[in-house]
N, C-alpha and C positions, 0 to 999 in steps of 0.2 A: 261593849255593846253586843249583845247575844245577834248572831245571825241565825241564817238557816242550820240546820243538823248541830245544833250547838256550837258551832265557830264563830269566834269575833268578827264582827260585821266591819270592824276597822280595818283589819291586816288580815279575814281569814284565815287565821291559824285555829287550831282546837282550842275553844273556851278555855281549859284547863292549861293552856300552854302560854297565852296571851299573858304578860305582864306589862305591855305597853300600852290598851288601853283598857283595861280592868282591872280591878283590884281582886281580893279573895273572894268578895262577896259576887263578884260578878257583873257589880255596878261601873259603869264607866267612872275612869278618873277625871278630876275636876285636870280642864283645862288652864297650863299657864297665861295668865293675865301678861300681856307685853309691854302696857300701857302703866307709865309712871306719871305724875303731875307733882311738881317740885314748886315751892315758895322758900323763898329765904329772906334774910332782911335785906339785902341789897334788892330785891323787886319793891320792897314798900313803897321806893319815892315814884314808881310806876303805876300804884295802882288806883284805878277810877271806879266810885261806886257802882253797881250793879240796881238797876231800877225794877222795882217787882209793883204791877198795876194793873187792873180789872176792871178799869174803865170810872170806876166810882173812888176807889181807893189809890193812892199810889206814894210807893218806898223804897229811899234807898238804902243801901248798906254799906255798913261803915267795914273799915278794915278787917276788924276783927270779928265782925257780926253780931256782937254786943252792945255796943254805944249807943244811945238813941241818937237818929237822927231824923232828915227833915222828910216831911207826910205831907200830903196834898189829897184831899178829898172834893171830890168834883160837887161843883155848884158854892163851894163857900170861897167868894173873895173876899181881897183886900179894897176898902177905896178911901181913898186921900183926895182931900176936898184940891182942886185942881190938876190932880193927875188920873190919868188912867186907870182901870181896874186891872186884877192880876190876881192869880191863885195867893191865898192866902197859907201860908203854912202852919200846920197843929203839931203839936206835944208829942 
């Protein structure tokens, strides 16, 4: 990170001297990522679809985020002669 009078704005040392937050070109180094996110098969019997919806549309996702699964579009039910109406699910 170029500071003033040419020194790293990270450590203030001479641009030319800094190898902890610049590379040759003088561009700052990418910072270590600390954040890991781990799945294995023992989570499988843990995991609950995730819902993705816009108020008109709405989807879950399946384990692998492949599978088709179940969709609900607002204003289309189901109705069964003596029972209640209820979202209908599409393809």
């Amino acid at each position: 990170m170029p500071g003033r009078d040419g020194r790293c704005a990270g450590c203030d040392a001479r641009r030319s001297g800094c190898d902890r937050h610049e590379d040759s070109t003088g561009l700052p180094r990418p910072v270590a990522d600390t954040f890991t996110l781990t799945a294995t098969q023992a989570n499988f019997a843990q995991y609950y679809p995730t819902y993705l919806a816009n108020g008109y549309w709405s989807v879950a996702s399946s384990l692998l985020g492949t599978a088709p699964t179940v969709s609900h579009m607002a204003g289309l039910m189901d109705y069964e002669a003596d029972d209640v109406s209820r979202p209908a699910a599409i393809p």
